[in-house]
TORMARDO-231923 format. One line per 8 residues: number of its first residue (from 1); for each residue x, y, z of N, C-alpha, C. Coordinates in steps of 0.001 Angstrom, whole numbers, plus 500000, padded with zeros to 6 digits. Layout:
BEGIN
NUM) X:Y:Z:X:Y:Z:X:Y:Z  ...;
This chain:
BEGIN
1) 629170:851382:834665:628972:852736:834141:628223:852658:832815  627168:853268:832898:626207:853353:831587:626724:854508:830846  626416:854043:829174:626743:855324:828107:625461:855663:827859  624976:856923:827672:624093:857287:826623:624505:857972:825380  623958:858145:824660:624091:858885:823402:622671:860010:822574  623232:860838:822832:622704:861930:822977:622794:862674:821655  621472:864032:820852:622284:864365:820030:623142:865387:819915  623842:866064:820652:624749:866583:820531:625840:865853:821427;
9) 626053:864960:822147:627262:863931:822450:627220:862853:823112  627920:862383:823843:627620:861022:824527:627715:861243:825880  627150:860656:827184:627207:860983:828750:627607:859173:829085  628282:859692:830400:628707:858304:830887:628245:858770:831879  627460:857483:832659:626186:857969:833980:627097:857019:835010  627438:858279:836155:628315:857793:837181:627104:857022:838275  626166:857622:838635:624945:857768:840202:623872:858439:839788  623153:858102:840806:622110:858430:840727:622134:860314:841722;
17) 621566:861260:841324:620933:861947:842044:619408:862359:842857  619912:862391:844001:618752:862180:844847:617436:861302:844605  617575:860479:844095:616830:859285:843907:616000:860052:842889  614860:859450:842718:613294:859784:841523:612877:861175:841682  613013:861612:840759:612585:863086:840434:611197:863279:840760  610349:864798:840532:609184:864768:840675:608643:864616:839078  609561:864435:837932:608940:864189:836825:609834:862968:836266  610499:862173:836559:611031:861009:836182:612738:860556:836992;
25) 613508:859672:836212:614735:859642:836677:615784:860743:836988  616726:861223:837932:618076:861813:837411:619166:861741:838042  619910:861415:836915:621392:860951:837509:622621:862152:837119  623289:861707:837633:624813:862857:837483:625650:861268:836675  626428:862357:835938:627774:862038:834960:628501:862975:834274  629522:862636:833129:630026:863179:833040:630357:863349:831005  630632:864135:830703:630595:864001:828839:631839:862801:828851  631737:861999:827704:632241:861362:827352:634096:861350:827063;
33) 634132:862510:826850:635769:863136:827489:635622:863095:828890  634948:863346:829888:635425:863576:831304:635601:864724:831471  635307:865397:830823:636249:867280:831006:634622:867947:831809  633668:867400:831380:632400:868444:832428:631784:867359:832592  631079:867642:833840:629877:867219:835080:628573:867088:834702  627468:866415:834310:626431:866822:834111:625631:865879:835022  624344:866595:834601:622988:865831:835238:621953:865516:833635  621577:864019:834492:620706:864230:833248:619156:863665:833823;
41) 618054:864180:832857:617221:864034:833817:615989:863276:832514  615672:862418:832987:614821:861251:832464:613270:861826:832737  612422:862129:831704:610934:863053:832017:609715:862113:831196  609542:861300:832031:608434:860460:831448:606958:860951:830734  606257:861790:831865:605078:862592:831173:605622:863909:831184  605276:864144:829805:605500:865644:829620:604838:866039:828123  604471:867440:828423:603254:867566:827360:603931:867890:825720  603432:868164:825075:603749:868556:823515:605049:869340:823604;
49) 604740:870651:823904:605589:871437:823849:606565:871924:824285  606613:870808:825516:608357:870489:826156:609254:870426:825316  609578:869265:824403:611000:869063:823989:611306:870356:823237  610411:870866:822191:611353:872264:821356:610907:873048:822378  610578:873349:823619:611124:874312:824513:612436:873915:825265  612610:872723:825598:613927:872457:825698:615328:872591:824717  614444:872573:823728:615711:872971:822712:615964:874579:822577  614866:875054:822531:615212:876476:822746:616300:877020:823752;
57) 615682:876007:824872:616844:876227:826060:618152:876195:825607  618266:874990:824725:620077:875123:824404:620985:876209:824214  619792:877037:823339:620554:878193:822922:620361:879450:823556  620151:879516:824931:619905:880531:826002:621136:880326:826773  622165:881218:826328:623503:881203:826979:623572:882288:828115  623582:882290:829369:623262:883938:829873:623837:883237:831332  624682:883567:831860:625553:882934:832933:624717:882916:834902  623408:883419:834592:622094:882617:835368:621754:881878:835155;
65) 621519:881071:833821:621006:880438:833736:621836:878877:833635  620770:877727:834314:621570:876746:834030:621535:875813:832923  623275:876021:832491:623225:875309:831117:622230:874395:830485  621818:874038:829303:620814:872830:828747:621870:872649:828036  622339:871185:828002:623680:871087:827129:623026:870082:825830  622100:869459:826135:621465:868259:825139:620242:867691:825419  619527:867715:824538:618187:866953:824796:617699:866220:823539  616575:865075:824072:615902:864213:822949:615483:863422:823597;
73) 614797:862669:822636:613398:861918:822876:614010:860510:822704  614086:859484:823688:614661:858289:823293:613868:857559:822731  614179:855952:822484:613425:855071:821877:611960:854733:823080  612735:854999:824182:611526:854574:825681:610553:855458:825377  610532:856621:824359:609880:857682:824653:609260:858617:825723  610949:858843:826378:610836:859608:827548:611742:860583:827474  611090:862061:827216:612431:863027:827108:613373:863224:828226  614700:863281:826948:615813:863256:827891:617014:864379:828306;
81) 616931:865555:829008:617355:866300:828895:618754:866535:830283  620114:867104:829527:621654:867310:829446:621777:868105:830225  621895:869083:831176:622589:870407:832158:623934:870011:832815  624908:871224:832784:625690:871297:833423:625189:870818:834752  626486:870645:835504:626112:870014:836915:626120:871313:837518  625851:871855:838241:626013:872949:839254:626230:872480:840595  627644:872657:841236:627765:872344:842549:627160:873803:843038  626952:873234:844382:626209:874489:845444:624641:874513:846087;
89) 624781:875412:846548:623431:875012:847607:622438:876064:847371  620762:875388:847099:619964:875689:846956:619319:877333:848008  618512:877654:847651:617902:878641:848881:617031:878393:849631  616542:877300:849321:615698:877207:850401:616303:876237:850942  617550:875687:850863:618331:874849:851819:619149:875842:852778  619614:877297:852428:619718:878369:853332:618832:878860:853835  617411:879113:853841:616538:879349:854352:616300:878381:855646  615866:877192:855305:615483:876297:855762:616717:875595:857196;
97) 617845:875836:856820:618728:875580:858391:619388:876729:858833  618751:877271:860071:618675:878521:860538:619846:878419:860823  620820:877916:861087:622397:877971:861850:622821:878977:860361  622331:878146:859139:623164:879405:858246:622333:880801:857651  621230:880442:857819:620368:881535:857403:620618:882877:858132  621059:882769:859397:621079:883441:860446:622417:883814:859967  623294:883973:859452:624844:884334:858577:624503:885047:857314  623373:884991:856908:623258:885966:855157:622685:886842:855591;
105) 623607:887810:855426:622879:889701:854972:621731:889302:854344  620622:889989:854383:619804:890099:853579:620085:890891:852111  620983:891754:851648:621737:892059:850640:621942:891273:850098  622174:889768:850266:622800:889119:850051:621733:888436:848831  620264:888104:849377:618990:887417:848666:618984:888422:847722  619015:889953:848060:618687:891327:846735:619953:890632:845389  620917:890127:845967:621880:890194:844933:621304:889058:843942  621112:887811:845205:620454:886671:844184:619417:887037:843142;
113) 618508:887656:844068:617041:888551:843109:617396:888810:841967  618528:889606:842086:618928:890452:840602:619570:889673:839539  620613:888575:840295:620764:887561:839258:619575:886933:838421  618316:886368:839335:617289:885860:838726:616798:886609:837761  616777:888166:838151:615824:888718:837221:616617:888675:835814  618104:888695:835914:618907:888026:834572:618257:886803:833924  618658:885747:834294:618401:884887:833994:616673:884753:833498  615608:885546:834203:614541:885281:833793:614430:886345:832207;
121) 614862:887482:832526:614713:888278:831134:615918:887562:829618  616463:886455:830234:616935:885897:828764:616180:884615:828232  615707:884360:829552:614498:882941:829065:613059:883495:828585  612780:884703:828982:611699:885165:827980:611700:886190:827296  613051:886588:826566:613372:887219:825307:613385:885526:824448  613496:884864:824758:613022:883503:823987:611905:882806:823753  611287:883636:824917:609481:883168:824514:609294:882154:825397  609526:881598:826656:609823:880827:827870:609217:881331:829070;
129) 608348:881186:829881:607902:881205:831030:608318:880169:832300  609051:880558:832844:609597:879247:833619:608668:878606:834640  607884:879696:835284:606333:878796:835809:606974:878233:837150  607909:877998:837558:608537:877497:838952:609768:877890:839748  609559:879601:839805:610341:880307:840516:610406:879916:841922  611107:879504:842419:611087:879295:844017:612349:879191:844619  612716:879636:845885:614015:879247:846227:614671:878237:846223  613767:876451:846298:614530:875446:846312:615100:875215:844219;
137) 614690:876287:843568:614955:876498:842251:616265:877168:841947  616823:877896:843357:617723:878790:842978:619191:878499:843594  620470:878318:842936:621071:877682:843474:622732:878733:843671  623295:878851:844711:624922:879284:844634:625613:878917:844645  626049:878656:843462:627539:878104:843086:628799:878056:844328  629204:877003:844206:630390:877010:845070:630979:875557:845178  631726:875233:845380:632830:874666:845574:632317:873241:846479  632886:872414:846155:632440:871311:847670:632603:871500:848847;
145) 632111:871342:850087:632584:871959:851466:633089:873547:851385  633014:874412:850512:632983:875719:851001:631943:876061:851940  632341:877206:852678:630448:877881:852987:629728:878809:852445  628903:878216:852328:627859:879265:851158:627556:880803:851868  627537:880405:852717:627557:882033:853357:628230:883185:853229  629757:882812:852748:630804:883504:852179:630681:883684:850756  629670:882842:849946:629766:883409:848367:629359:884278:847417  629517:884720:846561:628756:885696:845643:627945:885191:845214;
153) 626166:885981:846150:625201:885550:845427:624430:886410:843854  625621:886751:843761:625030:887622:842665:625186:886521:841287  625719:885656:841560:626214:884110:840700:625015:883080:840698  624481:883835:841378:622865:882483:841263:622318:882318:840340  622188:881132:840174:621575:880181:839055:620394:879674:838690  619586:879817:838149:617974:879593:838176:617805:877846:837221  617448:877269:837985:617797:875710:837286:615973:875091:837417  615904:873962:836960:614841:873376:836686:613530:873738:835734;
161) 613595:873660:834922:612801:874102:833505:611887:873683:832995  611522:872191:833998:610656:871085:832859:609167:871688:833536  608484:872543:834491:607097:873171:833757:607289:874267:832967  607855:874394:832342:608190:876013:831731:606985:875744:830232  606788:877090:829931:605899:877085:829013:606249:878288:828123  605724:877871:826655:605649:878829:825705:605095:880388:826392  604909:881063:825551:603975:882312:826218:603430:883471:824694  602202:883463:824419:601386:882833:824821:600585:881412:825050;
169) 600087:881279:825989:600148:879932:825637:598169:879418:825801  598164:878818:824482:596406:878653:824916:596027:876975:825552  597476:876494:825653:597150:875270:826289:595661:874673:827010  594863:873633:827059:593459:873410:828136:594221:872681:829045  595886:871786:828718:596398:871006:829304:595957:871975:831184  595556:871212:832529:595996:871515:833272:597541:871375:833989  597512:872729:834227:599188:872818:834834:599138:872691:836520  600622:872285:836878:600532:872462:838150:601173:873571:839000;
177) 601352:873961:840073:601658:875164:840408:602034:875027:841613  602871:875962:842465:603351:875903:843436:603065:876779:844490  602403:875843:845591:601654:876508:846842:602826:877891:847092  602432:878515:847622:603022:879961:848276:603319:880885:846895  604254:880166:846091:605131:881341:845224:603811:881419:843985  603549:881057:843346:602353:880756:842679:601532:882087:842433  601262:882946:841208:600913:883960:840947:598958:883700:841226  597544:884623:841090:596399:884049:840957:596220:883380:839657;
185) 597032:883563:838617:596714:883123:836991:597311:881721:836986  598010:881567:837724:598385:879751:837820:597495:879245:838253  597322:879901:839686:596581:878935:840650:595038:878707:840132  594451:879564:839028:592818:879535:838474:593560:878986:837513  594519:878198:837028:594551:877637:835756:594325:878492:834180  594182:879572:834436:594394:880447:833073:595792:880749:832147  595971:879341:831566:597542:879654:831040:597614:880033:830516  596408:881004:829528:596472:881631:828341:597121:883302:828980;
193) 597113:883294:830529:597084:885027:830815:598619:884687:831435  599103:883706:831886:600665:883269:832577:601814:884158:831424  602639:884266:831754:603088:885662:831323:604495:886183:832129  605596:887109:831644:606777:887240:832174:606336:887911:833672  605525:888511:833633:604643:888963:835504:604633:888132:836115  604059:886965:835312:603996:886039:836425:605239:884766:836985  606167:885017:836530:607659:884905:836935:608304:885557:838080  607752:886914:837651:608321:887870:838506:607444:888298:839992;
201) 606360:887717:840106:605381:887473:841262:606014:886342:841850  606180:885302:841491:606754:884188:842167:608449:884497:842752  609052:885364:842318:610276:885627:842341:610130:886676:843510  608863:888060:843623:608644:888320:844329:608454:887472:846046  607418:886826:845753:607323:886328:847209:608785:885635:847597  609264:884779:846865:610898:884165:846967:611515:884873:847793  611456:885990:847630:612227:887170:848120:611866:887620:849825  610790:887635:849190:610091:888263:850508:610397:887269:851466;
209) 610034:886167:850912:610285:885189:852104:612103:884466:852743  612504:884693:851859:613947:885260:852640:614233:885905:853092  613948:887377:852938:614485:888443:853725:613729:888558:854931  612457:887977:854862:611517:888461:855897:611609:887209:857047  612040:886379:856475:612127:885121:857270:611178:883838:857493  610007:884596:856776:608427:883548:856623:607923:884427:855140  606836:883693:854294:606144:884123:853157:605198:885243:853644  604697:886052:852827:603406:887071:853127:602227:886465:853653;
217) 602184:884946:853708:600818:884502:853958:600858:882928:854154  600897:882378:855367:601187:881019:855692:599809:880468:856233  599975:879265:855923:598986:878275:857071:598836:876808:856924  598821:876355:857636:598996:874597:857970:598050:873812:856580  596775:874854:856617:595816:874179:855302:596417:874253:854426  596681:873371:853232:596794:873899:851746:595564:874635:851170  594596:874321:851517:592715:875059:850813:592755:876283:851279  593434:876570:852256:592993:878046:853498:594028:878640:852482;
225) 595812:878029:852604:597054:879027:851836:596851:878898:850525  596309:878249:849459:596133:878632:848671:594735:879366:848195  593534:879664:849123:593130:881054:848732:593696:882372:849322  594341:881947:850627:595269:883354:851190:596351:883870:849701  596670:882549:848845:597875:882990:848022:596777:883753:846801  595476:883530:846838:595073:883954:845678:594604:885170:846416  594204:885743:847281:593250:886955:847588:593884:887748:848720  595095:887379:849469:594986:888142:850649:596413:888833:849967;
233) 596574:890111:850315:597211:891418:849519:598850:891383:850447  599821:891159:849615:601171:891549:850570:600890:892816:851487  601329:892758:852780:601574:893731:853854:602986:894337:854271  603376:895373:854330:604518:895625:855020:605155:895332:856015  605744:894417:856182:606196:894284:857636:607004:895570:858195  607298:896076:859889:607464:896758:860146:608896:897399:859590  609715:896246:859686:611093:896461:859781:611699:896229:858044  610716:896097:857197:611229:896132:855467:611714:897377:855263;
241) 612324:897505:854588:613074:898889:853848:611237:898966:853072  611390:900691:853054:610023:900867:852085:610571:900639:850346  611548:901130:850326:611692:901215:848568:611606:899312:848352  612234:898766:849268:612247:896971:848761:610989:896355:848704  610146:897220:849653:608885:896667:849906:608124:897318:848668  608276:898256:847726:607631:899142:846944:608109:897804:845733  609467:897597:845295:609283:896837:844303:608782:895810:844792  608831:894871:845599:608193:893383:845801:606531:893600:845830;
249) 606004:894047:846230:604548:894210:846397:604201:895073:844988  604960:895500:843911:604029:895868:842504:604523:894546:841972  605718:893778:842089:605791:892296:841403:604653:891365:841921  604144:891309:843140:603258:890649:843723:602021:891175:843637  601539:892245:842627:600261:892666:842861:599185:891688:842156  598386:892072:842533:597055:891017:842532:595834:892143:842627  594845:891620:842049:593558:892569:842105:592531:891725:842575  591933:892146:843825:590833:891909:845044:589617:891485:844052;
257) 589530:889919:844478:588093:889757:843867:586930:890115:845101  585356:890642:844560:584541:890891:845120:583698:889792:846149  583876:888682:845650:583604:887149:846234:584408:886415:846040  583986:885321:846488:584520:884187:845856:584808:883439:844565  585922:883646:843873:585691:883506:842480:584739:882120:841990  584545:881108:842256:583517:880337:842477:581828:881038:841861  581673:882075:842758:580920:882673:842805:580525:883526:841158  581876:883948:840949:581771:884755:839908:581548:884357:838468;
265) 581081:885012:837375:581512:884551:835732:582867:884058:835750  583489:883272:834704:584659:883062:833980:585082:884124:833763  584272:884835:832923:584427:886085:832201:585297:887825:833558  584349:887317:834348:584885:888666:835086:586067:887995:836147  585705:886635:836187:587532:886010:837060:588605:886312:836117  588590:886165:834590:589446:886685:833557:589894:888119:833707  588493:889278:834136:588967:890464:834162:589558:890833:835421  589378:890409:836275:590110:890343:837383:591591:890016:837357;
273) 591893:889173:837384:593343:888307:837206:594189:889553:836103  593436:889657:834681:594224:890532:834187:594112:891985:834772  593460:892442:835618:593899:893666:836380:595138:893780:837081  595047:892288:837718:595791:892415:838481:597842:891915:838093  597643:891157:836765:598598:891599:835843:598972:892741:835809  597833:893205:834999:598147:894865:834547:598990:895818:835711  598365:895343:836859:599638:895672:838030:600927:895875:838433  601472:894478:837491:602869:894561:838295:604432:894522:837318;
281) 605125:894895:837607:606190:894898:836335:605839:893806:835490  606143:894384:833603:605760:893908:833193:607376:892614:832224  608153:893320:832561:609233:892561:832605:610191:892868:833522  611215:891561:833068:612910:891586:833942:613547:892690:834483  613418:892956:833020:614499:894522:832956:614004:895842:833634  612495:895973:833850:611924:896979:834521:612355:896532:836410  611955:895060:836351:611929:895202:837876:613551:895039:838320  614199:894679:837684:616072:894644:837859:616008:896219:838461;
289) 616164:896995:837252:616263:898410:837475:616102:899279:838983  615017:898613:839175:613839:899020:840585:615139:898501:841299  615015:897108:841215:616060:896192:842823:617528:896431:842490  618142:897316:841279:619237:897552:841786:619262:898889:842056  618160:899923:842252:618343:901073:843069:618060:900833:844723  617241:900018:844742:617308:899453:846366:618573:898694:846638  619612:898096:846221:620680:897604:846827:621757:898840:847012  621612:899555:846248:622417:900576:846478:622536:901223:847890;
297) 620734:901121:847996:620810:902034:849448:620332:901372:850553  620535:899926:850241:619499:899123:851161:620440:899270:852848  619655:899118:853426:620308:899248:855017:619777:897584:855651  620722:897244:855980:620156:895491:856591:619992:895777:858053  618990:894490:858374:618943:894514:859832:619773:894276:860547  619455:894558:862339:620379:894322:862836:620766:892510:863185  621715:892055:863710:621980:890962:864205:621070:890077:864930  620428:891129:865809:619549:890589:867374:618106:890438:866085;
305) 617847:891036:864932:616642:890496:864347:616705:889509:864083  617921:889507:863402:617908:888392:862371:617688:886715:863222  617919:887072:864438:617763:885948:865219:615952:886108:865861  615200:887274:866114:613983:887184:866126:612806:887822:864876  613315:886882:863914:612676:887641:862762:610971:887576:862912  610922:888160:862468:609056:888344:862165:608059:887218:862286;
């Protein structure tokens, strides 16, 4: 059993979790009393303005969000950052094995939604862009061997932080971004226009693509889905509630370029993209509002869909 020492306490590292991260080591343990669970996660490259955004994290207490209990820069010079452990299962691990997907109300994702939009409006009343909204990001608490199908997803937890970014941010660093959920201002690399919208676009499709059962826009290419993710416009599916479909598609709005941005100035791909900002809620608290008047009245599908969804 390894100690670390940390500056706000000491961790004793039980295992490894799920082997090598996509940005370095992480293991599970436990504080040096034994009294809490953590993960800690070893981040080899990471740009300037990670660690005091991680510290900021510390002090973002808001019961979506998942704890940052300690961070710092070791002698390896590899930041090293503390979270509560969160038992429970991801969403796109409910998505993804239809035996249980086929068991959640769709009420059920609105509730998660609304948790997120918590958790996202206290990480950027701090000046935080989390940049990697996605369901395998979002997690429900529960118990070992419970079933997640039975829990309150209104308890969901928005975890993983290390692309998160200042805002504004004039970074040239290129960022990376995530096929499907991925707003157009990520995917053209304009981090100076990335922004609490564009949280809430990625949180959008999240959504959509749970309740609906597939994303607004799929395909085997990554080159083909990620210009479908930059240009082709959310659609209604038949069977969406209209008011759910009214907030998800102004979180997901986007403004129609005339060509190929390729084609175009810098200058007018800039005015574009921010049109299509200018579009869509511009924070948490606006689009919460929206999705908790749709849970109120939301009507779920029937059974026989949910088994031939869209």
């Amino acid at each position: 059993m390894e100690q670390i020492i940390g500056t706000r306490g000491t961790y004793l590292i039980t295992g490894k979790q799920g082997g090598k991260g996509k940005f370095g080591g992480i293991w599970t343990g436990t504080t040096a009393d034994g009294a809490h669970r953590v993960s800690v996660k070893r981040i080899e490259k990471y740009g300037e303005a990670l660690p005091s955004l991680m510290q900021q994290l510390v002090d973002v207490v808001q019961p979506n969000v998942a704890p940052t209990i300690d961070t710092w820069i070791g002698t390896d010079g590899c930041l090293y950052v503390v979270r509560k452990y969160i038992v429970g299962t991801d969403l796109k691990t409910v998505f993804t094995q239809k035996n249980i997907y086929r068991k959640v109300d769709e009420m059920k994702f609105v509730e998660a939604g609304i948790a997120v939009l918590n958790a996202l409006e206290a990480i950027h009343n701090a000046g935080i862009i989390h940049r990697d909204v996605k369901p395998s990001n979002i997690i429900i608490p529960h118990a070992e061997n419970d079933d997640v199908t039975q829990q309150d997803f209104s308890k969901a937890v928005l975890i993983d932080f290390e692309q998160c970014s200042a805002f504004p941010n004039n970074s040239d660093v290129r960022s990376s971004f995530a096929l499907i959920f991925s707003p157009p201002e990520m995917l053209m690399k304009r981090n100076r226009l990335v922004c609490p919208a564009s949280d809430l676009f990625a949180l959008s499709i999240s959504l959509f693509q749970l309740i609906m059962g597939k994303a607004p826009y799929t395909d085997c290419n990554p080159e083909i889905l990620v210009n479908l993710q930059l240009t082709y416009p959310m659609k209604q599916p038949s069977r969406m509630d209209d008011k759910l479909f009214a907030v998800l598609s102004k979180a997901a709005a986007k403004a129609s370029f005339p060509k190929p941005p390729r084609q175009l100035s810098p200058d007018v791909v800039e005015q574009i993209l921010q049109q299509g900002i200018s579009m869509r809620y511009q924070s948490a608290a606006d689009m919460r509002t929206d999705l908790v008047q749709v849970s109120q009245t939301f009507k779920p599908v029937s059974w026989l869909s949910k088994i031939f969804r869209e």
